[in-house]
C-alpha positions in Angstrom: 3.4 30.3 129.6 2.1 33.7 128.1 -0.1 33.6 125.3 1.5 34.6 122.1 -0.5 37.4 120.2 -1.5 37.2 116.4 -1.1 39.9 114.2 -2.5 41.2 110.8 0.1 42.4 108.4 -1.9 45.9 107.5 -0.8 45.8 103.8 0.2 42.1 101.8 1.2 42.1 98.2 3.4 39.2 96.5 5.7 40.6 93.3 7.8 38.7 91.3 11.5 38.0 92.1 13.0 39.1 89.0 11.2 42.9 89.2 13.2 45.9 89.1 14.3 48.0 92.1 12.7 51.4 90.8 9.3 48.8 89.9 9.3 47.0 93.2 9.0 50.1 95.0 6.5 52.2 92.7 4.6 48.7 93.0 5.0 48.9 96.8 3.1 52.8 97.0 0.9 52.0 95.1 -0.5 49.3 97.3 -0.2 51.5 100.2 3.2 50.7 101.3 5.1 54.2 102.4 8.7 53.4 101.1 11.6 55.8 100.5 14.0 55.5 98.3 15.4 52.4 98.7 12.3 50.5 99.7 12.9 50.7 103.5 9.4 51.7 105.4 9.1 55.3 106.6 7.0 54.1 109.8 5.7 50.8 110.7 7.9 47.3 109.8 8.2 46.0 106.3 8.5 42.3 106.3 10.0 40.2 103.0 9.6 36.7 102.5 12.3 35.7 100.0 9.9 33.2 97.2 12.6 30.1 96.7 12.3 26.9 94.2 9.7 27.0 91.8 7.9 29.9 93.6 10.2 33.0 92.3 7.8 35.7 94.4 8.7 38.3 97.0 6.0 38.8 99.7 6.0 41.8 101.2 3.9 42.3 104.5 3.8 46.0 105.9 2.7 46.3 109.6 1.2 49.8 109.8 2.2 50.4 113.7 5.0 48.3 113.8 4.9 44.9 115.7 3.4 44.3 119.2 5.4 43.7 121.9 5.0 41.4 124.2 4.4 42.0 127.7 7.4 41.2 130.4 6.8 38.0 132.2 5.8 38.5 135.7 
């Protein structure tokens, strides 16, 4: 079985649920995040984890050079 590689998001930040489009994404570049528009990353991947229950928080973890891939199995 390969061995599965770990990763380092390169940018984490956690916003609440209930923020505004146009606050969510100033919030985003200013913690480093490049985000167009509409929030979508202009390089790299842009995670969100969707905070349920009591926890109403967004996480938002921004992979610089995008996710590794794993190499083919032999």
């Amino acid at each position: 079985m390969p061995k599965l590689s770990m990763h380092t998001a390169t940018v984490t930040i956690s916003l609440p649920s209930d923020i505004g489009s146009d606050e969510e994404i100033a919030a985003l570049r200013i913690a480093g995040i490049p985000v167009d528009a509409l929030g979508n990353a202009q390089f790299g991947y842009l995670f969100v984890r969707n905070g349920g229950g009591s926890n109403r928080r967004n996480i938002f973890r921004w992979f610089a050079g995008g996710l590794p891939q794993e190499p083919p199995l032999p």
